[in-house]
Residue frames as a rotation matrix with the C-alpha (Angstrom) as fourth column:
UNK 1
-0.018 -0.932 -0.361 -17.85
0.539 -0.314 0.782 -40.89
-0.842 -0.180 0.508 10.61
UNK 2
-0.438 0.064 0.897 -18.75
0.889 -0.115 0.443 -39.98
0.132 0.991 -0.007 6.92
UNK 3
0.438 0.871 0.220 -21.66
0.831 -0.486 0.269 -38.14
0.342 0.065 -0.938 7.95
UNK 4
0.525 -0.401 -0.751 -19.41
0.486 -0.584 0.651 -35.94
-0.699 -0.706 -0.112 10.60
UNK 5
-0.519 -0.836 0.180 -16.76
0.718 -0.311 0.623 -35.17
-0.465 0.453 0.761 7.79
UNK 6
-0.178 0.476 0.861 -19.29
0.854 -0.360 0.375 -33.84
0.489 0.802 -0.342 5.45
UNK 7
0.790 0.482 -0.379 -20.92
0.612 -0.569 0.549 -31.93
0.049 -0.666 -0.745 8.14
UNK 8
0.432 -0.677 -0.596 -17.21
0.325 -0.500 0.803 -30.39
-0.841 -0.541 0.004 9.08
UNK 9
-0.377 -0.495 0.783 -16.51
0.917 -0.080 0.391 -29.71
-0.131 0.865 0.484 5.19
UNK 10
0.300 0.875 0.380 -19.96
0.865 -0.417 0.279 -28.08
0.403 0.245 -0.882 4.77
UNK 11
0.810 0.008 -0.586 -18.97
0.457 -0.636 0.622 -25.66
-0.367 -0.772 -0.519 8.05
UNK 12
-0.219 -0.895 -0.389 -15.49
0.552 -0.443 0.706 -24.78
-0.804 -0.060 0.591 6.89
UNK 13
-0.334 0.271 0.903 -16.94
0.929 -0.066 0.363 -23.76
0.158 0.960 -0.230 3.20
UNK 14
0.347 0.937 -0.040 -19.69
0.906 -0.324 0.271 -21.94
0.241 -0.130 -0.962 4.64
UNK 15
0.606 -0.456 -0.652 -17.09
0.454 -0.475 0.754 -20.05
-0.654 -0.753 -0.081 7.23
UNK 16
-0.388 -0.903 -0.184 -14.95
0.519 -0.379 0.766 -19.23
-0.761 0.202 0.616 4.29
UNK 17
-0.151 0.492 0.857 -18.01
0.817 -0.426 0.388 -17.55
0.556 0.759 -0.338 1.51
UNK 18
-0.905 -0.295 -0.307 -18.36
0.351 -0.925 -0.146 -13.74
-0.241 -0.239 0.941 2.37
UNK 19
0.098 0.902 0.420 -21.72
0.983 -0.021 -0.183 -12.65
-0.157 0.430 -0.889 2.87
UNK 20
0.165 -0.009 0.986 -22.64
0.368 -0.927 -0.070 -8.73
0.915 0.374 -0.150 1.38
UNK 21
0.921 0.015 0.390 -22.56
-0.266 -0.707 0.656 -7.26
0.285 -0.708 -0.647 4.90
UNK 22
0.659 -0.661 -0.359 -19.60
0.414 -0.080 0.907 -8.54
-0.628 -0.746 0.221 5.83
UNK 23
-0.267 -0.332 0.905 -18.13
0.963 -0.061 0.262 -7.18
-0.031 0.941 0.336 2.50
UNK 24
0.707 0.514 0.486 -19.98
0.317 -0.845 0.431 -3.93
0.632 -0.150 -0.760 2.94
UNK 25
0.983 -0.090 -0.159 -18.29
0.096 -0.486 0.868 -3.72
-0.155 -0.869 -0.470 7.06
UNK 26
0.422 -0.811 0.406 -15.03
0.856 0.503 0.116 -4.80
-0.298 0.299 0.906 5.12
UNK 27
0.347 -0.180 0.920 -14.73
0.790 -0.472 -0.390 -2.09
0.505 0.863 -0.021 2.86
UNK 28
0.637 0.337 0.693 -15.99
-0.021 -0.891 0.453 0.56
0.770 -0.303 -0.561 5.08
UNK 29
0.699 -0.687 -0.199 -13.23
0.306 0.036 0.951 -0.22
-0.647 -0.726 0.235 8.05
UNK 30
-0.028 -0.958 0.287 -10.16
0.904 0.098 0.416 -0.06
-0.427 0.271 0.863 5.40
UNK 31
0.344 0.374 0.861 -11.54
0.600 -0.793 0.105 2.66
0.722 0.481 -0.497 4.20
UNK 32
0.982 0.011 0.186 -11.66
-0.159 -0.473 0.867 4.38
0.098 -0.881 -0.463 7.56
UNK 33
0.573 -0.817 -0.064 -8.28
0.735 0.477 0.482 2.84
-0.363 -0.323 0.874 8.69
UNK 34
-0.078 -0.859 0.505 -6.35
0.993 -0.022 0.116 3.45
-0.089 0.511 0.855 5.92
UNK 35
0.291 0.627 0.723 -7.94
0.740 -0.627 0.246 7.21
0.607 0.463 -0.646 5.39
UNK 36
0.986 -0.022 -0.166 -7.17
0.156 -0.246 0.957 7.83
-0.062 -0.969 -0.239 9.23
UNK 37
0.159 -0.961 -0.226 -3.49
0.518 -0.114 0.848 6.78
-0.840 -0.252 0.480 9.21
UNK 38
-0.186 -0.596 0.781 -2.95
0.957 -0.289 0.008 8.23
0.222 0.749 0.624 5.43
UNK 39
0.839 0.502 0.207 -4.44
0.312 -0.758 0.573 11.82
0.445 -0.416 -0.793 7.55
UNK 40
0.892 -0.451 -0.032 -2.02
0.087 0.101 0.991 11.16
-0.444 -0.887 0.130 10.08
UNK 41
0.160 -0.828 0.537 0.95
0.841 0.399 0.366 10.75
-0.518 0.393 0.760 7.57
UNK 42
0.539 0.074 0.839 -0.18
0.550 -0.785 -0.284 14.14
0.637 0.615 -0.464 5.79
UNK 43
0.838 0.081 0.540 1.37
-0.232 -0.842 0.486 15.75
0.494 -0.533 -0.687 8.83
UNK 44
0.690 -0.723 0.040 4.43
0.618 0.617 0.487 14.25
-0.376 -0.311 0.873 8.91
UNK 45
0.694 -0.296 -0.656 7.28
-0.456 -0.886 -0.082 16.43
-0.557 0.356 -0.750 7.74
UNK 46
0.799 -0.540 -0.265 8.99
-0.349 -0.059 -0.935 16.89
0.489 0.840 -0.236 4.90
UNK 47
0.465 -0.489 0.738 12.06
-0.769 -0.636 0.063 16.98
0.438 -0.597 -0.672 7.43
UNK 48
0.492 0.454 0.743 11.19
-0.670 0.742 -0.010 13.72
-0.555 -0.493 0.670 8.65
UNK 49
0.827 0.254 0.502 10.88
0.147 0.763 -0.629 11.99
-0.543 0.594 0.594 5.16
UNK 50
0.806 -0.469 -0.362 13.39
-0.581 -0.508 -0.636 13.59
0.114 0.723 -0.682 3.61
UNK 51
0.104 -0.890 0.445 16.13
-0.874 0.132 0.468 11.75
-0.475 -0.437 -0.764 5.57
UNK 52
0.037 -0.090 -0.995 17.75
-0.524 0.846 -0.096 8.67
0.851 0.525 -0.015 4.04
UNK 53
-0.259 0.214 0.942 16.23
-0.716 0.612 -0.336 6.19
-0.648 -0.761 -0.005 7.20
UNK 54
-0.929 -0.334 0.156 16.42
-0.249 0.880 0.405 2.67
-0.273 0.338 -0.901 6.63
UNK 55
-0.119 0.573 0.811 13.13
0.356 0.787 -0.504 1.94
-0.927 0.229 -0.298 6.14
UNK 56
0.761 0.206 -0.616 13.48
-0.452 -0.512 -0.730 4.38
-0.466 0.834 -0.296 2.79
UNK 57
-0.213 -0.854 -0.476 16.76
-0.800 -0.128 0.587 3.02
-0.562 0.505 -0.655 1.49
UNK 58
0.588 0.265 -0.764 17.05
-0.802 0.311 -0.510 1.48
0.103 0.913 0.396 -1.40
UNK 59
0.567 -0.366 0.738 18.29
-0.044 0.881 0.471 -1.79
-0.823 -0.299 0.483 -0.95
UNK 60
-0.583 -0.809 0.073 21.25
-0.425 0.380 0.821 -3.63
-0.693 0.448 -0.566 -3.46
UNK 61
-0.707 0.443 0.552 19.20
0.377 0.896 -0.236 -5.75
-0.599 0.041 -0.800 -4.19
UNK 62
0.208 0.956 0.209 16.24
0.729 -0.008 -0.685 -4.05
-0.653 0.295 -0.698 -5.78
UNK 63
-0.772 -0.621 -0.132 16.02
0.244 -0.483 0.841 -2.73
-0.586 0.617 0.525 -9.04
UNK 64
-0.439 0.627 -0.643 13.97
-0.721 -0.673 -0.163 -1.68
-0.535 0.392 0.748 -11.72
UNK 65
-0.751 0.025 -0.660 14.63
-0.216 0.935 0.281 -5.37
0.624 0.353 -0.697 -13.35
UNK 66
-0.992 0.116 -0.048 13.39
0.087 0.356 -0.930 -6.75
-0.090 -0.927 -0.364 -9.92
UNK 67
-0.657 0.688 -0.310 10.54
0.082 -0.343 -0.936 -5.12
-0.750 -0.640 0.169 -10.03
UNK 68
-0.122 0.502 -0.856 9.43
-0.992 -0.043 0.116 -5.32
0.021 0.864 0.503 -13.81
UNK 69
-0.818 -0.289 -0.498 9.73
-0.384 0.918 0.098 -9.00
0.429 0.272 -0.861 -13.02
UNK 70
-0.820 0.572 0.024 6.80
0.146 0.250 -0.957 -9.02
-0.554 -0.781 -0.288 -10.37
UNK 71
-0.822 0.232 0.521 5.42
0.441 -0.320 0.839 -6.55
0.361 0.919 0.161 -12.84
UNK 72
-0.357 0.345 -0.868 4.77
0.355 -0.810 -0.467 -3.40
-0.864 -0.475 0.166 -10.80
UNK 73
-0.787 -0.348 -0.510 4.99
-0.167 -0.675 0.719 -1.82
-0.594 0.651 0.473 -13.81
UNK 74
-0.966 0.257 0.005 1.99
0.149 0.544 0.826 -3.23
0.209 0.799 -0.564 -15.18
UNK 75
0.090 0.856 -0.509 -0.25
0.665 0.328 0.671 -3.34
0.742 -0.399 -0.540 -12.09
UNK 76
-0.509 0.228 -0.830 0.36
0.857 0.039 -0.515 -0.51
-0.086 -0.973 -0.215 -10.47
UNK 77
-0.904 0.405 0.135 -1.82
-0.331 -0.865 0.378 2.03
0.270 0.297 0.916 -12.23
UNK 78
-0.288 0.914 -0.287 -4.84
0.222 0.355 0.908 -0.07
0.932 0.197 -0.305 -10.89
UNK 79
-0.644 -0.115 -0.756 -3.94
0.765 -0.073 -0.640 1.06
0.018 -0.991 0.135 -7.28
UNK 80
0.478 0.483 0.734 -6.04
0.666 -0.744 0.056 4.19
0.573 0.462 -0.677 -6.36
UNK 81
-0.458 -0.880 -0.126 -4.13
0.767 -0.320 -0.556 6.96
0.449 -0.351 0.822 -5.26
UNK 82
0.272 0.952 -0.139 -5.64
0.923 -0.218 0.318 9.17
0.272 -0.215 -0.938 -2.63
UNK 83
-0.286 -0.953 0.097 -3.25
0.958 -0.283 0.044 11.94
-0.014 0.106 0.994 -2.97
UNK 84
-0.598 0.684 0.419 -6.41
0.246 -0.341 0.907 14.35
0.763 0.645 0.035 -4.02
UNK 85
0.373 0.927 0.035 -8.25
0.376 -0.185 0.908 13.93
0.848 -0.326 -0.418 -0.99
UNK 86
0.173 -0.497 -0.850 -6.01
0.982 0.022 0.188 15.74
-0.075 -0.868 0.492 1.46
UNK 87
0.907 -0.346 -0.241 -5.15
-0.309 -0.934 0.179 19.52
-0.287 -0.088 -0.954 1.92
UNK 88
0.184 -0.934 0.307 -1.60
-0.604 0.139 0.785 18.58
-0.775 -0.329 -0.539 2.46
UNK 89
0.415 0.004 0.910 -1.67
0.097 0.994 -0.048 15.44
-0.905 0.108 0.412 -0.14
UNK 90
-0.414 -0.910 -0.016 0.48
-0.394 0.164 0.904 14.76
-0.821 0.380 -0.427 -2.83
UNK 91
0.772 0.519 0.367 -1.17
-0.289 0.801 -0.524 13.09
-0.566 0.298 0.768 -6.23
UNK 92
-0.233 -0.905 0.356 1.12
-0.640 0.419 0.644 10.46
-0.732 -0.078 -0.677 -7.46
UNK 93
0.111 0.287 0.952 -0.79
0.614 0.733 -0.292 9.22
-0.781 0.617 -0.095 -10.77
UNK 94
0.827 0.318 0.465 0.34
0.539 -0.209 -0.816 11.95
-0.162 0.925 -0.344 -12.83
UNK 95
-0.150 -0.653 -0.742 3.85
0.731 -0.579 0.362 13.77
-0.666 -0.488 0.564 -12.98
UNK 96
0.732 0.671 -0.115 2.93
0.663 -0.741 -0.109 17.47
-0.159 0.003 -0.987 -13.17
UNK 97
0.841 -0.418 -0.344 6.29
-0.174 -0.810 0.560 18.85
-0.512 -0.411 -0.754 -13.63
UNK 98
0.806 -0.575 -0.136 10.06
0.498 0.785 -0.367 18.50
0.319 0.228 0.920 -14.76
UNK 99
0.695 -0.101 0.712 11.72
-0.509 -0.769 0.387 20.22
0.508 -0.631 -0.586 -12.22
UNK 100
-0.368 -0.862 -0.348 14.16
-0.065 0.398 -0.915 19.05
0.927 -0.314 -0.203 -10.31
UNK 101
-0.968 0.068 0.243 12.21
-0.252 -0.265 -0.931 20.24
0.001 -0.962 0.274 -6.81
UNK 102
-0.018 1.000 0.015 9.33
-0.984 -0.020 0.176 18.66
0.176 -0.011 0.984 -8.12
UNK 103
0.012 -0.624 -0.781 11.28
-0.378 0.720 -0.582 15.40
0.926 0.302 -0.227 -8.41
UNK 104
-0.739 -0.669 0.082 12.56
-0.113 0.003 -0.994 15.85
0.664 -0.744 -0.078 -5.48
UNK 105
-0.532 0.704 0.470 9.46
-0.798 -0.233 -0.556 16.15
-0.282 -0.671 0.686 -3.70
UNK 106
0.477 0.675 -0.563 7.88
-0.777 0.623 0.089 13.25
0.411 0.395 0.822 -5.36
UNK 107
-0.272 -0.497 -0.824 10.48
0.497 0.660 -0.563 10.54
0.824 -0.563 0.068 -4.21
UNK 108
-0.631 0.049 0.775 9.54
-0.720 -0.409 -0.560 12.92
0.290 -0.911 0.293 -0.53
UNK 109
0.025 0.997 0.067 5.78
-0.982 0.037 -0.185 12.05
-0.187 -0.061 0.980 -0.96
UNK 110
0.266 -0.126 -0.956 6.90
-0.354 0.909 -0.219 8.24
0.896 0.397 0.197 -2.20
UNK 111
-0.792 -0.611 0.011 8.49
-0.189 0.228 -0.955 8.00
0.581 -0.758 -0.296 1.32
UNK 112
-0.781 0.481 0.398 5.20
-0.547 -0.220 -0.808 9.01
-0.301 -0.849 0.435 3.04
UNK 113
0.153 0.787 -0.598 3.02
-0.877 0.387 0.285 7.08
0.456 0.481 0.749 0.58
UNK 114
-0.131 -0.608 -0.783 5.48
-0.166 0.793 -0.587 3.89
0.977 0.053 -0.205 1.86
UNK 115
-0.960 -0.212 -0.184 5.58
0.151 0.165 -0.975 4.63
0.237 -0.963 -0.127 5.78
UNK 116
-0.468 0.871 -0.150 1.34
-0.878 -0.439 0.190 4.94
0.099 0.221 0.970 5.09
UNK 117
0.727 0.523 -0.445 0.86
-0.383 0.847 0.369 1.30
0.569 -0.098 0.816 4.10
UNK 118
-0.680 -0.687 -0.255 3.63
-0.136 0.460 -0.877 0.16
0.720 -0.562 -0.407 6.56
UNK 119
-0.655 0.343 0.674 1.33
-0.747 -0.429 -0.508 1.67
0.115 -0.836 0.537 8.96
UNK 120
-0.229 0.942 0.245 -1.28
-0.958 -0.174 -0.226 0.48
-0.170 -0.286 0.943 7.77
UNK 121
-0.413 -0.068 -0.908 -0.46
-0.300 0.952 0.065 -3.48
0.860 0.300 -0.413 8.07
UNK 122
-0.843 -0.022 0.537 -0.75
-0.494 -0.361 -0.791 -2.81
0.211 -0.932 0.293 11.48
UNK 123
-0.587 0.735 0.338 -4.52
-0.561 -0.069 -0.825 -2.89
-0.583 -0.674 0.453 11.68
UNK 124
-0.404 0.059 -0.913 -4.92
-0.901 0.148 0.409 -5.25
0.159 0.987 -0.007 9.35
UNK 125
-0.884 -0.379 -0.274 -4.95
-0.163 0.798 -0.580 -7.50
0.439 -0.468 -0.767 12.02
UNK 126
-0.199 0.961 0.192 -8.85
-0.607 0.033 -0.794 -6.75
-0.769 -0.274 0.577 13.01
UNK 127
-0.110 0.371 -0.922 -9.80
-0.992 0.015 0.125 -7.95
0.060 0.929 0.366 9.79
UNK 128
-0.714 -0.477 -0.512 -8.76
-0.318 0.873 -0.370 -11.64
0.623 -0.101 -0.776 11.10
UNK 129
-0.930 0.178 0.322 -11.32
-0.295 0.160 -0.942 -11.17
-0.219 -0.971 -0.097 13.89
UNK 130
0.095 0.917 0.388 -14.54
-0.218 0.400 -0.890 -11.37
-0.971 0.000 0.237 11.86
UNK 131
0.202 -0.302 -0.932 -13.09
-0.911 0.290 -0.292 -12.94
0.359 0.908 -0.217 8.25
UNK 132
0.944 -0.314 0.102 -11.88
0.324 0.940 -0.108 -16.19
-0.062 0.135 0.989 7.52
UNK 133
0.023 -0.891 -0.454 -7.74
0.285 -0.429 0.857 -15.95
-0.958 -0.150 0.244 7.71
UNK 134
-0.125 -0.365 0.923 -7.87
0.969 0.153 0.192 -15.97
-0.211 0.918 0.334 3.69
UNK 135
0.647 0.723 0.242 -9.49
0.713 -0.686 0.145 -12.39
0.271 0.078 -0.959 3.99
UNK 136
0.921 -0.207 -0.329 -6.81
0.298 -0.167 0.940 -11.20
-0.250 -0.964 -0.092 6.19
UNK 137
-0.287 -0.866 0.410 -3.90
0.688 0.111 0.717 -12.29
-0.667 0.488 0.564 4.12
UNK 138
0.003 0.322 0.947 -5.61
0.968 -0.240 0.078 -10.54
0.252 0.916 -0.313 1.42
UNK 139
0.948 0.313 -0.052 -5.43
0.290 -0.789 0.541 -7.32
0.128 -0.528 -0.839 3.73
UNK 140
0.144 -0.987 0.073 -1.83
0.210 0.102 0.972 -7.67
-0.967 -0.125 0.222 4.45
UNK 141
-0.280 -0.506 0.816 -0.91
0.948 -0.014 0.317 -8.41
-0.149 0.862 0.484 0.42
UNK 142
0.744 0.650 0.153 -3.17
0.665 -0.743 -0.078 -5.49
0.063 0.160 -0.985 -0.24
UNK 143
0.876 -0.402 -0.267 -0.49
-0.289 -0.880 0.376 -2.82
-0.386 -0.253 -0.887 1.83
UNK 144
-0.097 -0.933 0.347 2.79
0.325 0.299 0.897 -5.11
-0.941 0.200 0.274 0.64
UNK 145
0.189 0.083 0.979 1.46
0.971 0.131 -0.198 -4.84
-0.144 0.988 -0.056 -2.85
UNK 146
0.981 0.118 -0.153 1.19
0.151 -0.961 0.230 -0.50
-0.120 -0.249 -0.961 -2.13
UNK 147
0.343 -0.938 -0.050 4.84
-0.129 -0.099 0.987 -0.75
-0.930 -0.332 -0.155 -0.46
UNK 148
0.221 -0.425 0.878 6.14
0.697 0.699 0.163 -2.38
-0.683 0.575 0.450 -3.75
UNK 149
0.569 0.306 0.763 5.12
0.801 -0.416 -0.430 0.31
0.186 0.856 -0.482 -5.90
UNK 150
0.916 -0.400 0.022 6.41
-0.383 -0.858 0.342 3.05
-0.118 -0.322 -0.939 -3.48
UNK 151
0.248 -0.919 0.306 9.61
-0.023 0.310 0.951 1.26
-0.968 -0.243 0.056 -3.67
UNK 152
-0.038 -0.172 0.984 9.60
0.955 0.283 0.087 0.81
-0.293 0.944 0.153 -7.66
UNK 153
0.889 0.449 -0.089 8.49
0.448 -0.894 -0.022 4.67
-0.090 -0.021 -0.996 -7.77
UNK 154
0.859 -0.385 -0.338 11.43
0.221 -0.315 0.923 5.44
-0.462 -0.867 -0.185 -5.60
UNK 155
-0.094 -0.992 0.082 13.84
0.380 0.040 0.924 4.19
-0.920 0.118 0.373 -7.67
UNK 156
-0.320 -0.429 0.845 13.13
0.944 -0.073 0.321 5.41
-0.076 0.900 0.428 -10.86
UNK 157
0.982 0.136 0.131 12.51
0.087 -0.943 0.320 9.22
0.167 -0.303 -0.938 -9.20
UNK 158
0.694 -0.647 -0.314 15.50
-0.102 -0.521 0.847 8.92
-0.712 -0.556 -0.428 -7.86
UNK 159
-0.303 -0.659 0.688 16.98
0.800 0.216 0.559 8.58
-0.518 0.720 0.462 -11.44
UNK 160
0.295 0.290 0.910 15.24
0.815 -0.574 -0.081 11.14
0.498 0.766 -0.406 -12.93
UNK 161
0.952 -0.198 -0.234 16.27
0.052 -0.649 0.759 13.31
-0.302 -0.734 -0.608 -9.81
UNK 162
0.019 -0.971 0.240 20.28
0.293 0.235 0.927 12.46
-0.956 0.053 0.289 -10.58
UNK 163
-0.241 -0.132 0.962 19.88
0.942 -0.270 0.199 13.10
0.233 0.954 0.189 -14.63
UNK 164
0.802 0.217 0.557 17.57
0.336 -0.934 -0.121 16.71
0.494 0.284 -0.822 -13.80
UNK 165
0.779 -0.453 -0.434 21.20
0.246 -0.415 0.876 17.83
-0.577 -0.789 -0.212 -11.28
């Protein structure tokens, strides 16, 4: 009975250490994925995003407090922001402006950065098929952790929007 346990420790361990190739096929899929849908999202309209649709509103609840408590504000300059590699794309690690309509367009581009990793929880769900589940989660937190920022972004654009009116 000992012997069996060990044996069934050993296996779960084993099942849960990442070897380089799967690490390698890891990357390279989210890559792809996320690249694909954040393509797909470049061609969304302005029109679209612009609208105040629930999945953009700002909740009661969430603030700038809120969110210095998780400490976005700390950790999310480590995100990379692929804003650069599009025609169409938006970068969103530097504000370039103090415009009002530049504002404005940032909180736009904060919408589409947001309804990006929504998307892209989606297919997070392969990741489960040849990982261990701990991998997976770690996919998932990955796009929640994204969402956060776009949502901490949001609100303090949309304050600097309201002071530049």
């Amino acid at each position: 009975m000992e012997r069996t346990q060990r044996i069934y420790r050993r296996k779960k361990e084993e099942s849960n250490k990442m070897t380089g190739a799967q690490l390698l096929i890891n990357i390279i899929a989210w890559f792809v994925i996320h690249m694909l849908i954040a393509y797909r999202c470049t061609k969304i309209s302005t029109f679209y995003l612009k609208k105040n649709r629930k999945l953009f509103k700002v909740r009661s609840w969430e603030t700038v407090e809120i969110f210095k408590k998780l400490g976005v504000h700390r950790w999310k300059t480590w995100l990379p922001d692929a804003g650069k590699l599009f025609k169409r794309g938006f970068y969103k690690k530097k504000w370039e402006s103090r415009t009002k309509e530049y504002a404005q367009l940032f909180l736009i581009e904060t919408n589409r950065a947001e309804l990006t990793h929504w998307i892209s929880i989606l297919p997070s769900i392969l990741f489960f098929i040849w990982n261990s589940p701990s991998i997976g989660v770690c996919m998932v937190i990955y796009a929640i952790v994204a969402i956060l920022v776009q949502r901490y972004n949001r609100i303090r654009i949309h304050q600097v929007v309201l002071k530049l009116k």
